[in-house]
C-alpha positions in Angstrom: 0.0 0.0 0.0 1.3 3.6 -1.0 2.5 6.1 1.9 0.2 8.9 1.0 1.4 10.6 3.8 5.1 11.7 1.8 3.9 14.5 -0.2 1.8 15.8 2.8 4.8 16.1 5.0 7.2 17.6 2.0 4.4 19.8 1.4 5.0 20.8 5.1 8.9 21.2 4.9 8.2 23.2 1.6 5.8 25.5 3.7 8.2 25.8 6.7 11.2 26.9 4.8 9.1 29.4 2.7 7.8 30.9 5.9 11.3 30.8 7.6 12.5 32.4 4.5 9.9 34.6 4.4 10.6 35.8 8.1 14.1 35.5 7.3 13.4 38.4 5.0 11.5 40.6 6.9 14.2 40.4 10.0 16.5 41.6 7.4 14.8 44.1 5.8 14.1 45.4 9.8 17.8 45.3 10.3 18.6 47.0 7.5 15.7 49.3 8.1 16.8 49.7 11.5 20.3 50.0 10.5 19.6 53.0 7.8 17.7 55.1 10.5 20.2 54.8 13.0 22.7 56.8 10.6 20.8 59.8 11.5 19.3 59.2 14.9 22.5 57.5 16.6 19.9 56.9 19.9 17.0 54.8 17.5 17.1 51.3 18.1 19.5 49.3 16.1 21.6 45.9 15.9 25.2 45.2 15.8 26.3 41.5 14.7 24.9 41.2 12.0 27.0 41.5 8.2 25.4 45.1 7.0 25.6 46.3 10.4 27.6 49.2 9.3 24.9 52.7 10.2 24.5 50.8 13.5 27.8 50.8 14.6 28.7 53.9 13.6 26.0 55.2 15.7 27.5 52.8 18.8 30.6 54.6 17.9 29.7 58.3 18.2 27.3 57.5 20.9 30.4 55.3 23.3 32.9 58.4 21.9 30.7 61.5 23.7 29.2 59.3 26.6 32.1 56.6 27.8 35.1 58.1 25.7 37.2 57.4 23.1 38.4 54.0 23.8 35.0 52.6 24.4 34.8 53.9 20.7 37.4 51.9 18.9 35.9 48.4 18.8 32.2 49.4 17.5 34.4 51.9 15.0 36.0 48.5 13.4 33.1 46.8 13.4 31.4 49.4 11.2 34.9 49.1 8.9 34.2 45.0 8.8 30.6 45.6 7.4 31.3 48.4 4.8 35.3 48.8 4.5 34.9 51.4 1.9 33.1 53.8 3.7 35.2 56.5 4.5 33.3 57.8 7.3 33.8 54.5 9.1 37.2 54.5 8.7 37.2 58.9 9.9 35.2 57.7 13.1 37.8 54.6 13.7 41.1 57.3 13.0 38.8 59.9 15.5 38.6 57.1 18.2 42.4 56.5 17.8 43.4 59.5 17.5 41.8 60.7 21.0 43.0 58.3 22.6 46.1 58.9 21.8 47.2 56.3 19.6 49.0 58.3 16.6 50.1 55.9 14.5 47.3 54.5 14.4 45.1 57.0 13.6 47.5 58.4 11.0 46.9 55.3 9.3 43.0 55.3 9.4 43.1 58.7 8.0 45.7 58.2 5.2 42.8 55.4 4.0 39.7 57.9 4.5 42.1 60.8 2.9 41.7 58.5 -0.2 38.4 57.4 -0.2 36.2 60.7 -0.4 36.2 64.4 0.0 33.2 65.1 2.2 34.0 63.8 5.6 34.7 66.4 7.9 36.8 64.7 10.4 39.2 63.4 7.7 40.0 67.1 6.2 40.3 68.7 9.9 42.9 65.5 10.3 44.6 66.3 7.3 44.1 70.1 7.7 46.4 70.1 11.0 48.7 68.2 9.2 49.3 70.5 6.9 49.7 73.6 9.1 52.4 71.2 11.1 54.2 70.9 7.9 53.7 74.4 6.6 52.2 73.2 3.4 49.9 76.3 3.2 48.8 75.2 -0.1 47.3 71.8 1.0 45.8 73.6 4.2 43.9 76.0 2.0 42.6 72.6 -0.1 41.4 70.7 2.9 39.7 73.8 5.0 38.1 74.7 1.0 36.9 70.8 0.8 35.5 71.2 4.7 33.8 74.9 3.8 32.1 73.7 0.5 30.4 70.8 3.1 29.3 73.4 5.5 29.9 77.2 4.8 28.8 78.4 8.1 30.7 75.7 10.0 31.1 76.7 14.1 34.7 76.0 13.5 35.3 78.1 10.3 36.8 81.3 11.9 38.8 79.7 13.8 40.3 77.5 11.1 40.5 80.9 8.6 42.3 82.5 11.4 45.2 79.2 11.5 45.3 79.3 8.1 45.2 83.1 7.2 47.8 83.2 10.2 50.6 83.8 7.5 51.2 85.4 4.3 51.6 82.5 2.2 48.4 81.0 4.0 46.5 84.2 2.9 48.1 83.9 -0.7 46.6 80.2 -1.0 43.0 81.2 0.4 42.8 83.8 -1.8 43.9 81.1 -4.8 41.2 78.8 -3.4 38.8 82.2 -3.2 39.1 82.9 -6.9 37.4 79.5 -7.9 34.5 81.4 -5.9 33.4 78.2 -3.9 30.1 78.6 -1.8 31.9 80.1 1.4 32.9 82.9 -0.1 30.2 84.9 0.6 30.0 84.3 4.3 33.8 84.9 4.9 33.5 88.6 4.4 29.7 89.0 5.1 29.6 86.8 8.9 32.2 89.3 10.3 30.2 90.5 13.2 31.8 89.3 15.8 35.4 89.0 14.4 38.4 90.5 16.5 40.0 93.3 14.9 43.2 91.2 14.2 41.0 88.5 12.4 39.2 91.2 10.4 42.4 93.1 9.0 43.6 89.8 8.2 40.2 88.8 5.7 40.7 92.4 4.4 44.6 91.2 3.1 42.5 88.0 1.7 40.6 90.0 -0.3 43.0 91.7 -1.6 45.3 89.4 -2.8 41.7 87.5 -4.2 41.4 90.7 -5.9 38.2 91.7 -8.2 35.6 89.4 -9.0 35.3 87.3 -6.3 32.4 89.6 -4.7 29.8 91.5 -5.7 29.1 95.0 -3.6 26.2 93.4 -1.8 28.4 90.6 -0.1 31.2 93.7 1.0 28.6 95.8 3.5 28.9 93.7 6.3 32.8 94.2 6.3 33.5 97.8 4.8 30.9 98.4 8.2 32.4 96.7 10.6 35.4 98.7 9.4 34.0 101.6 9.4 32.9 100.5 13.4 36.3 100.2 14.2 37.1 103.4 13.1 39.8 102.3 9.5 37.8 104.0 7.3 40.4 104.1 4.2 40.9 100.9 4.5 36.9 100.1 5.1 37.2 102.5 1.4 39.4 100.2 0.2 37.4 97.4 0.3 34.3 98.9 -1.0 35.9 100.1 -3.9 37.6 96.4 -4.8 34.2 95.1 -5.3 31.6 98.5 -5.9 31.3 100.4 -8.8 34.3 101.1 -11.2 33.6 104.5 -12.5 35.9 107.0 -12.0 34.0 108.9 -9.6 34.9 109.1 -5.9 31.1 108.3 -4.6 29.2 105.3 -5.0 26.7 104.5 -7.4 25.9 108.0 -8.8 23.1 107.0 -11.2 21.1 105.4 -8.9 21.4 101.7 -10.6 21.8 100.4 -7.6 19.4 102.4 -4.9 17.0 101.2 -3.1 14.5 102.7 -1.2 13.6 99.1 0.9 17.0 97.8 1.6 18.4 98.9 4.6 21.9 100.8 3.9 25.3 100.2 5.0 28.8 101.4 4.4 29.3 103.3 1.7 26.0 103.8 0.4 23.5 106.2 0.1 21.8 106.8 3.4 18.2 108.0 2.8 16.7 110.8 5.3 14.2 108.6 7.7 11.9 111.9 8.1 8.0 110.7 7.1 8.3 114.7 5.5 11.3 113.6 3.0 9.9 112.3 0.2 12.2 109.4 -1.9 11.1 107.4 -4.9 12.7 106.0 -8.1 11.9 107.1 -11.7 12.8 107.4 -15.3 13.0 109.8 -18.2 11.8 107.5 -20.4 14.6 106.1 -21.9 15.6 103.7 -18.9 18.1 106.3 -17.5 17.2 106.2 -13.4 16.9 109.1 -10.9 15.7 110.2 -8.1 12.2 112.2 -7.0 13.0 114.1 -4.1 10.3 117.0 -2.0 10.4 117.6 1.3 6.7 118.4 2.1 8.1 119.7 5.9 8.3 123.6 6.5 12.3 123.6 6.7 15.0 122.3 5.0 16.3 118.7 5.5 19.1 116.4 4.5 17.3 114.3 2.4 20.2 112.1 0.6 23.8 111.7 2.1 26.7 109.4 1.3 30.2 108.5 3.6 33.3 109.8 1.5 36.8 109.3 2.6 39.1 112.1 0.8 42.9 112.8 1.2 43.4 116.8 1.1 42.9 118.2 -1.9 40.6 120.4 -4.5 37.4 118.5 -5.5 34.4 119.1 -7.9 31.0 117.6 -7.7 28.5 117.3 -10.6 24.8 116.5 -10.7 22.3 116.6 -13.4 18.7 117.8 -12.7 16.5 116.2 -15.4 12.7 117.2 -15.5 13.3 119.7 -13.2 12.6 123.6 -13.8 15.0 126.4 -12.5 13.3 127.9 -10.2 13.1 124.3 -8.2 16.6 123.6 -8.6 17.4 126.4 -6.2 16.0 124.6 -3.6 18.8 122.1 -3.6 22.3 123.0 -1.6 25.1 120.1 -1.3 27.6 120.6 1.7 30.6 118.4 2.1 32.2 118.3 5.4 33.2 116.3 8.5 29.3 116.7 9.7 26.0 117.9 7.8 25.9 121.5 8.5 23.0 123.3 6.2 25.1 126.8 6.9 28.0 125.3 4.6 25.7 124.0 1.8 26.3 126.1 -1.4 24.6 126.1 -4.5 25.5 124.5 -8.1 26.6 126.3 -10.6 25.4 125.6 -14.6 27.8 123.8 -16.4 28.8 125.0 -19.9 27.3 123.4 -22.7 25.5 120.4 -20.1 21.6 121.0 -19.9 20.3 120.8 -16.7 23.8 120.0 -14.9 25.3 121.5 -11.8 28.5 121.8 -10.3 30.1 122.7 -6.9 33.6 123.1 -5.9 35.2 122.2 -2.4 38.2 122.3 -0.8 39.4 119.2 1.5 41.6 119.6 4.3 43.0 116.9 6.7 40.4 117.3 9.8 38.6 114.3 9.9 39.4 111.0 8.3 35.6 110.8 6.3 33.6 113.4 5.1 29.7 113.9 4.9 28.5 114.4 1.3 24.8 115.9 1.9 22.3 117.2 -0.3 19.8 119.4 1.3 16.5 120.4 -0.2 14.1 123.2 0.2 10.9 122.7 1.3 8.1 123.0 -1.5 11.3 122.5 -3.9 10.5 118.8 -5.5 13.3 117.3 -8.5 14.6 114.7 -9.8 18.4 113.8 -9.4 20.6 112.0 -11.5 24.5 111.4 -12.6 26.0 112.3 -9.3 29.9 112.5 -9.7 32.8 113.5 -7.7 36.3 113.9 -9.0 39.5 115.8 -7.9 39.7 118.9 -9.4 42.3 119.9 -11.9 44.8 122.0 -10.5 
């Protein structure tokens, strides 16, 4: 008589190993799951043990690095390299371990691996970083804190790494080199100067000069031509502005207005706007896309209405304005004084200029009693005009 029972009980081994493979696959896919999320929350549940066990114990890792130390750290940093022994930040958290706990060569050698393996670890282009300044390679220290900054341009480290760098001539030459390819931190280098020392400030202003033009627009060079200004270098804080603001001839900033705003709050070198409700200040045009200004001063006296920070050496100067739209009995109304303060009883009056319609000049004398001058345009109540093609030039002797 046949066993009918054989194909009954294979059936049931066939079941039972599809099910344990079946649960064999979810317990992975958990692990794995588990193991992905712990590579951004270090504290989530997570396995170590198991072959792809690599986001887990680099979480161990960090997590036995801040709360036992850096020994505790070593073993779960080379398990992580065992499961994944190409991931550079396995091998940056094993060199880290080492290297805190003081065992050099050993470190050294991690981070001579993650050096090759990948750019965007952190740990491995501080490593490499202080290596560099040990060695007075200024050119390789400029490459790895440029690698580090591209990751994270407002690093809490970044000034302080700047300043190691930037701590030498030929470390300010290679920044600058670095500076030219106009990498992402550029901006923030010379605009998140707030709270910089006055020795770490003078030495960004050498970095931008050996950068030279082109590296930043005027926008990104308030914040610094201020905070020199602030501290009272206000040729230097000139210098600056003029690098990156504006090459026209003329000794004041944007004259034509291309780049006033009425909105944007104003810093430095540009024009400062009167804050009086009774100024009036908008943009216009003649028509032909050539900007200017509409000023009136609806108050019952006289007021600054536009004024911009000029530093001069000693010397003869002429200013120029043109007055489009504007009839001559208006322009009277408008006085320009150019001294160490606005003072409205040292305004003077344009005079026509030969053969220029509707174009004014004024003449002034510069001596050496204060360091910056106040360029100030007054107007005359009931007086409104428009304003355009402000210049200022050294006069011919």
């Amino acid at each position: 008589m046949p066993d009918v029972s054989a194909p009954s009980v294979a059936g049931r081994i066939r079941r039972a190993l599809g099910v344990l493979g079946l649960v064999g696959l979810v317990v992975a896919a958990l692990l794995s799951g588990t193991d992905r999320e712990s590579r951004e929350f270090p504290n989530s549940p997570s396995y170590v043990g198991w072959p792809y066990d690599t986001g887990a114990a680099r979480s161990k890792a960090i997590l036995a690095f801040v709360q036992r130390g850096p020994q505790k750290a070593i073993g779960y940093a080379r398990r992580a390299i065992v499961s994944d022994p190409i991931s550079a930040q396995a091998i940056s958290i094993f060199g880290q371990a080492q290297l805190y706990s003081q065992h050099l060569p050993q470190a050294h050698a991690a981070f001579v691996v993650s050096g090759q393996l990948g750019w965007r670890d952190s740990m491995t282009q501080i490593y490499w970083l202080d290596q560099a300044l040990q060695d007075q390679n200024y050119k390789v220290a400029a490459e790895r804190l440029d690698a580090l900054l591209r990751q994270s341009p407002t690093d809490e480290n970044r000034d302080r790494f700047l300043a190691a760098v930037a701590a030498t001539p030929d470390g300010r030459s290679a920044l600058a080199g670095r500076l030219k390819l106009h990498p992402i931190w550029a901006r923030p280098v010379v605009s998140d100067v707030r709270e910089l020392p006055l020795d770490q400030l003078q030495l960004r202003v050498d970095i931008m000069r050996r950068a030279g033009k082109g590296v930043w627009d005027c926008p990104a060079t308030e914040n610094i031509a201020q905070a020199l200004i602030n501290q009272n270098m206000l040729d230097v804080a000139q210098e600056v502005w003029r690098l990156n603001c504006e090459g026209t001839g003329s000794l004041i900033y944007d004259g034509s207005f291309e780049r006033f705003d009425t909105i944007k709050p104003t810093a430095a070198f540009d024009w400062q706007l009167s804050n009086r409700g009774d100024a009036v200040i908008s943009l216009g045009d003649d028509g032909t896309g050539n900007r200017s200004l509409a000023l009136e001063v609806t108050a019952t006296i006289t007021l600054p209405i536009i004024r911009q920070l000029v530093v001069l050496n000693p010397g003869r100067y002429r200013l120029t304005w043109h007055t489009p739209q504007t009839g001559a009995e208006m322009v009277r109304g408008l006085t320009v004084s150019l001294g160490c303060k606005p003072e409205l009883s040292k305004a003077i009056s344009g005079k026509p200029v030969a053969g220029k319609p509707d174009t004014w000049s004024a003449d002034f004398t510069v001596d050496g009693e204060c360091p910056a001058r106040q360029l100030v345009f007054w107007l005359a109540p009931k007086s409104p005009i428009r304003l355009d093609d402000v210049s200022l030039v050294a006069a011919r002797p």
